[in-house]
N, C-alpha and C positions, 0 to 999 in steps of 0.2 A: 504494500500500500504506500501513497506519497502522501507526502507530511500534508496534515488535515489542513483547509484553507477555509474562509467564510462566504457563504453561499446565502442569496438574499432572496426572502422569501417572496414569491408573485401569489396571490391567491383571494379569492372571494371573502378576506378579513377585514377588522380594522386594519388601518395604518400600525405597524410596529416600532417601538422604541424602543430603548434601553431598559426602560423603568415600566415596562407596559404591565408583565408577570406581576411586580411588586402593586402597581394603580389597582390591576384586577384583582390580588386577591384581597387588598384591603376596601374594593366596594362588597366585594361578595360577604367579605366575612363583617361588615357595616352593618347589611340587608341582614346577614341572617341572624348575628345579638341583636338587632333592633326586634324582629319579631319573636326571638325568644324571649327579650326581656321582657314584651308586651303581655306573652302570654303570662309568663312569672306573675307581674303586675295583675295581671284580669284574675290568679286564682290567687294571690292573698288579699285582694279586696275583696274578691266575694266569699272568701272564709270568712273574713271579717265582719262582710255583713252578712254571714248568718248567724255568727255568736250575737250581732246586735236587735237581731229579730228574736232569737230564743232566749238572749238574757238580757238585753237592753244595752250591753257595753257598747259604748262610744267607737265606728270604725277606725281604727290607726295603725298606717303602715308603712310609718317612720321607719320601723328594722329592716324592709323591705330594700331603701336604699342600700343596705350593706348585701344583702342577696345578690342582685342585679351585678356588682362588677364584680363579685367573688363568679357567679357563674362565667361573664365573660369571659374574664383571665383563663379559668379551668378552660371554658373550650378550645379558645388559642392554642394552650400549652398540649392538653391532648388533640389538638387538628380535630374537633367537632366543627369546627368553621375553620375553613370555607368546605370541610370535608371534601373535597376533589380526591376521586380516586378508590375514597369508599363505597363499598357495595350500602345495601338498605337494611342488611343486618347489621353489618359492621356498626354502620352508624348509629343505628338504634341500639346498638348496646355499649357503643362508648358514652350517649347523653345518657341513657338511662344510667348507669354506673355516675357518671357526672353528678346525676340529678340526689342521687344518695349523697353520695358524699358535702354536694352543697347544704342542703337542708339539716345533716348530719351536725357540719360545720356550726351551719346558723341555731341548730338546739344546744349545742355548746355553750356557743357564746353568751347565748342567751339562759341558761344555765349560772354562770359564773358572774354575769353581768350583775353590776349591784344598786339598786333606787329604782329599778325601770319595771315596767308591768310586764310582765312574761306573756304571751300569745297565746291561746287556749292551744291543746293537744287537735281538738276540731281546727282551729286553722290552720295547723303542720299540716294533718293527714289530706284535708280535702284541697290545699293549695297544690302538695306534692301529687295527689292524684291527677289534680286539674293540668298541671302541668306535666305530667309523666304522657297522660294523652295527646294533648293539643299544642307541645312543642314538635312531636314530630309531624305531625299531622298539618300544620300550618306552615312548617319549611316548603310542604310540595307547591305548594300555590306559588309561596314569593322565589320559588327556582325556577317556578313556569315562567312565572311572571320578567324575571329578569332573563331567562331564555330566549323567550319572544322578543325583546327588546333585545338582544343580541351583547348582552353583559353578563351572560354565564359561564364559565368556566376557563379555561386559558387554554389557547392555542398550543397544538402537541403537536411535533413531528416526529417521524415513527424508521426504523433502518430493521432491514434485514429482507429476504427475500421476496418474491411477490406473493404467497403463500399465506407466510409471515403477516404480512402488512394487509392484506385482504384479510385476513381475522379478527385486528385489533381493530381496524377501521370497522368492520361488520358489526363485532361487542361495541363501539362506542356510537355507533352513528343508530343503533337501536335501544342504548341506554343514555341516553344525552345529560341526565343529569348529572353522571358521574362526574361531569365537569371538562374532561379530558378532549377539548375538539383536532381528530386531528385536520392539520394544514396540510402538511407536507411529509413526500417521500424520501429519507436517503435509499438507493438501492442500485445493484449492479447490473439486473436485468432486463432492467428499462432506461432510453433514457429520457435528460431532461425534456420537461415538456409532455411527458407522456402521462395518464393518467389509472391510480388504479379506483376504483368504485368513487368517482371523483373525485378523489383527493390528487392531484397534480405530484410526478415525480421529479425533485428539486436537483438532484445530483448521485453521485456514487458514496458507495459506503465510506469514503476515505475524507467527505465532505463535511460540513457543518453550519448551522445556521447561525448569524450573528443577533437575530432578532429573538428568536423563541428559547423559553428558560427550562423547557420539560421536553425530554426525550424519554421513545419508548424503545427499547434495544431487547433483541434475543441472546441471552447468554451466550449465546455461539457464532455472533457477528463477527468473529474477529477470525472466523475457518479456522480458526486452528492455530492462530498465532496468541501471544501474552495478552491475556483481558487487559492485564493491568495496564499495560504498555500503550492500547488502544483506550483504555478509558481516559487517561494522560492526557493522548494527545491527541482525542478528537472530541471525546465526552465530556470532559474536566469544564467546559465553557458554557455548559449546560448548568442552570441551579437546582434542578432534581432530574434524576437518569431513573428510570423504571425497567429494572432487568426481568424479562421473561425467561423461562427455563423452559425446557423444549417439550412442554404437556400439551397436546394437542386436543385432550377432551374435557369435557365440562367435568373434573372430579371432586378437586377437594377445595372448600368454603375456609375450612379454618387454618391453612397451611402456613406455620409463624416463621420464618427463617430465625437459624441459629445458628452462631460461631462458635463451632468446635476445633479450639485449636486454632490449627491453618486450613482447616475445611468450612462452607461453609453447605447447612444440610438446609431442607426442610420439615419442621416437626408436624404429623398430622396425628389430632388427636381422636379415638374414637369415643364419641359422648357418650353412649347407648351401652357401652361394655361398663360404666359407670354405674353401680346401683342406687348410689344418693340420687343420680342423674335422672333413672330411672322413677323414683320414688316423687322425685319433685316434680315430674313431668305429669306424672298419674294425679298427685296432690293437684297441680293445675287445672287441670280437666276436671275434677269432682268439684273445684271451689265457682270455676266458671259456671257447668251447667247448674249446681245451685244458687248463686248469685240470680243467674238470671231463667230461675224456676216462674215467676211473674209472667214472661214473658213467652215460653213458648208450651205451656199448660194447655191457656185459654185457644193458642194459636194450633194446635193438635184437636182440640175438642173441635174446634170452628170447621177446618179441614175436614175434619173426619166427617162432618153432621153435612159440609156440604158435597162431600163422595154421596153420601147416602141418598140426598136426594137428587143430582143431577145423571148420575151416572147408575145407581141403585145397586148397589153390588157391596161385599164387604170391604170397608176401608181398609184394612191392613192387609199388608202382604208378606208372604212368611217364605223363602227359600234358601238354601243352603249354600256356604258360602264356605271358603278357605280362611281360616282365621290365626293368629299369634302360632307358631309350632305346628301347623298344616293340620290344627283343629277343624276339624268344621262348628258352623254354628250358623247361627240364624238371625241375619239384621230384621230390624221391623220396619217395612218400608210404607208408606202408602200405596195404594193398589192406582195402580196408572194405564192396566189393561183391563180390555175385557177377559171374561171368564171364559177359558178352553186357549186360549191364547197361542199356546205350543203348537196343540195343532193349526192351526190359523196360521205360524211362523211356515212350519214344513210344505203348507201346500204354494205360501207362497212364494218361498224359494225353489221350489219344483216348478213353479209356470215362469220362474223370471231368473235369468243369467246373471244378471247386470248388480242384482240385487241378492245375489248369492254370492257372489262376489266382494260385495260389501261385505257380507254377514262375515264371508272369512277371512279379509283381512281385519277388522276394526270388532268384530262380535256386536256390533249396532247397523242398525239402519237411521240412517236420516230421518226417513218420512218413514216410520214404522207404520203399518195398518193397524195394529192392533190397540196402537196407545187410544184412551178415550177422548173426550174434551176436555173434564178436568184433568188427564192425563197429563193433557200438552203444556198447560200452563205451570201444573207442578214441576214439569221436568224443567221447563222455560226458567223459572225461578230454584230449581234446584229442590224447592219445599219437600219433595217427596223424601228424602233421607231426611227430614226434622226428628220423625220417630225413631233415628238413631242413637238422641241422645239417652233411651233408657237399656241401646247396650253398652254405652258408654259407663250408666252409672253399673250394671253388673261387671263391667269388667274386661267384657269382649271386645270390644272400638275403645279408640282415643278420638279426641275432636280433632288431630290431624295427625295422619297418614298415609300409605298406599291404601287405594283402592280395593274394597274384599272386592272378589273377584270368584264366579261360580267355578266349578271344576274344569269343567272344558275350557274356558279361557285359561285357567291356572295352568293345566298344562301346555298349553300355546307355549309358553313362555319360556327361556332356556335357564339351564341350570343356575347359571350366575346371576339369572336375574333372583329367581323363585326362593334363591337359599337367603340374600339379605333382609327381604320380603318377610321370610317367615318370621325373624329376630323379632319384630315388634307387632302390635295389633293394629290392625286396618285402621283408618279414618274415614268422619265421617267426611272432611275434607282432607287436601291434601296438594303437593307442588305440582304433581300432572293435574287437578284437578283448575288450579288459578297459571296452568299454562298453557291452555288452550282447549284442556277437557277435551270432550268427543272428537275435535279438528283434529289433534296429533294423535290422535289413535295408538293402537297399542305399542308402537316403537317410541311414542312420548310417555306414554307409563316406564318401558322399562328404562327410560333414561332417566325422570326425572323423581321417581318412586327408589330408586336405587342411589340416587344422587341425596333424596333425602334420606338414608336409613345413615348411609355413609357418613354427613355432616350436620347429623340430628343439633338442635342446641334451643333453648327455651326462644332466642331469640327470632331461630326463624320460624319455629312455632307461632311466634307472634307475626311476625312478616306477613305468613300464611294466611291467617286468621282476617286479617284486612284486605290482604288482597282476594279472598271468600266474599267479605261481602260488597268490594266494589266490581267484583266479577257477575255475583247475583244479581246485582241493580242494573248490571249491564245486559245481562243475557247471553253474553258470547260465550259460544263454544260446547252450549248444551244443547242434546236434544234427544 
């Protein structure tokens, strides 16, 4: 390779400077304490005024000020702002962890604090509640928000083959929040002027850009010569370099790098082989479905009374399923077909090709004949698994997981997929299920069903959970 020179970037961006990296991340990280501090603020005043409705104390939230830049600071220092780069677990459980420790902090203080009125225990718990939800929940808007406006994330240019750079561009140009835009190609393949998935090839691997502060590099850019040697003296001009390592499939979520030694490894850890892990995940699911016992009680009975009269047949439906250790067991669905159904499938996959075909790659059909009308809308809204949450409380489902799956599908399925599958209990949702459901069909099961046993953790438990039910309000991908 010749000694690395500066190469200027042409592209569909702002103008580039010196200082461009440093402007952007200090608007982004402006926008995003500003709405967390908002939210901070919105839940200890209205803790406040509910101690002054139920006891009449005066609202005051003076100690508030000292909240607000203790969380700042913390996000800076652990990169919760501008968060570029982290995924939506990550993120979610570096503020959540943040969010303890702040409030932890502030019972302290206030603890040891001498002459001042202490905050009822009611405005810790409902302020930290309020904000545990609607700090994350409220980033997604102001990143839309500043996305559209064309102030999100900083410009990235990406080196390594065309393979390589068609990947990261592909993850980033369909995750856009991650912050990461790329610009531009180093690469030997192409040259300049050339384009891969739009993004414009800027020069060869030997080159460098003087404008942009983030590079995304494969570990093994350098063919075979000194990383070190090349990071020196082509990457060093860069203020953050992002090494890839040559994994080419969607595997592991929690992968920490570690220096041992003069090695440097990846540590992946397995959550699920964990039995506290395991115990706290179970505790989660029995505290949610009774938490929110209120709410889908009435919504089962309602269901159920209106099966009976529009469709007139029994509401529940009862068949056997692959469960936790290749138990079988029996979800309680709602009845979404008419009665004889089976036979109804067989004949009409016997008059029709096209729709036997379906049955056997995917084990659905589109437009089933058999579903009823309240069938379509239960399935449309997902409602028909609600009656899952009373196998959740026995024991058999969690609120998320693989898909139970009847026998014949279960064996569809290859070894590798079927043995990770077994370790834990089906859900009633799950990652194939908020990544595209019925669409990806069963090669999205076993990618993304297997992808969750592997990188199980509370947090994308909770990812899951949300993205359930902006998936539900959507309608995509069921039927």
């Amino acid at each position: 390779m010749q000694s690395g020179r500066s190469t200027e970037i042409d592209c569909a961006m702002p103008a580039f400077r010196k200082n461009f990296f440093l402007l952007r991340q200090m608007l982004n990280t402006a926008a995003l304490c500003i709405s967390d501090s908002l939210v901070l603020l919105a839940g200890l005043y209205l803790g406040n005024w509910i101690i002054f409705l139920i006891h009449g104390i005066p609202v005051s939230i003076h100690y508030a000020l000292a909240v607000i830049p203790v969380w700042c600071a913390g996000a800076v220092i652990i990169r919760v702002v501008p968060a570029w780069g982290l995924g939506a677990v990550e993120e979610l459980r570096r503020t959540q962890l943040l969010l303890l420790a702040v409030f932890a902090l502030a019972g302290i203080a206030v603890f040891f604090s001498r002459g001042a009125v202490p905050p009822s225990r009611i405005v810790y718990l409902f302020s930290y509640l309020f904000s545990a939800f609607f700090i994350p929940l409220v980033r997604i808007p102001v990143k839309k928000l500043l996305l559209t406006a064309g102030e999100w994330g900083c410009p990235t240019v990406l080196y390594g083959n065309t393979r390589q750079a068609s990947g990261v561009i592909e993850t980033f140009q369909k995750n856009p929040l991650l912050g990461y835009t790329p610009c531009g190609v180093f690469t030997n393949d192409l040259s300049a002027g050339a384009f891969i998935l739009g993004v414009p090839v800027l020069g060869r691997l030997e080159d460098r850009s003087a404008a942009v502060s983030v590079a995304i590099v494969p570990v093994a850019f350098a063919e075979g010569l000194s990383l070190s040697e090349e990071f020196d003296r082509i990457l060093s001009g860069y203020q953050r370099v992002v090494l890839l390592p040559d994994i080419k499939e969607d595997v592991f979520l929690w992968a920490v790098p570690r220096t041992l030694g003069s090695l440097i490894g990846l540590e992946v850890t397995s959550n699920l082989l964990n039995p506290v892990a395991r115990i706290f995940k179970r505790s989660l699911d029995l505290l949610l479905v009774a938490v929110t016992v209120p709410l889908w009680v009435p919504l089962l009975a309602l269901i159920a009374l209106l099966i009976l009269l529009v469709d007139r047949q029994n509401p529940f439906f009862l068949r056997h399923r692959v469960g936790k250790a290749n138990r079988p067991f029996c979800p309680v669905k709602f009845s979404t077909m008419r009665t004889g159904a089976e036979k109804e499938l067989e004949q009409t996959l016997a008059a029709d090709v096209a729709l036997r075909h379906e049955w056997t790659q995917n084990c659905k059909l589109r437009n089933d004949p058999r579903v009823t009308r309240m069938g379509r809308i239960l399935r449309r809204t997902s409602l028909d698994e609600l009656p899952q949450v009373l196998n959740v409380l026995l024991g058999q489902m969690a609120l998320v997981g693989p898909r139970p799956l009847p026998d014949y599908h279960h064996e569809q399925l290859t070894e590798s997929v079927r043995t990770p599958r077994s370790r834990v209990r089906p859900g009633m949702t799950g990652l194939w299920q908020v990544s595209g459901r019925s669409e990806s069909g069963t090669a999205g099961m076993e990618k993304w069903d297997t992808y969750y046993v592997r990188n199980w953790s509370i947090w994308l438990d909770i990812v899951i959970l949300a993205r359930t039910f902006l998936t539900v309000i959507k309608g995509s991908g069921a039927y």
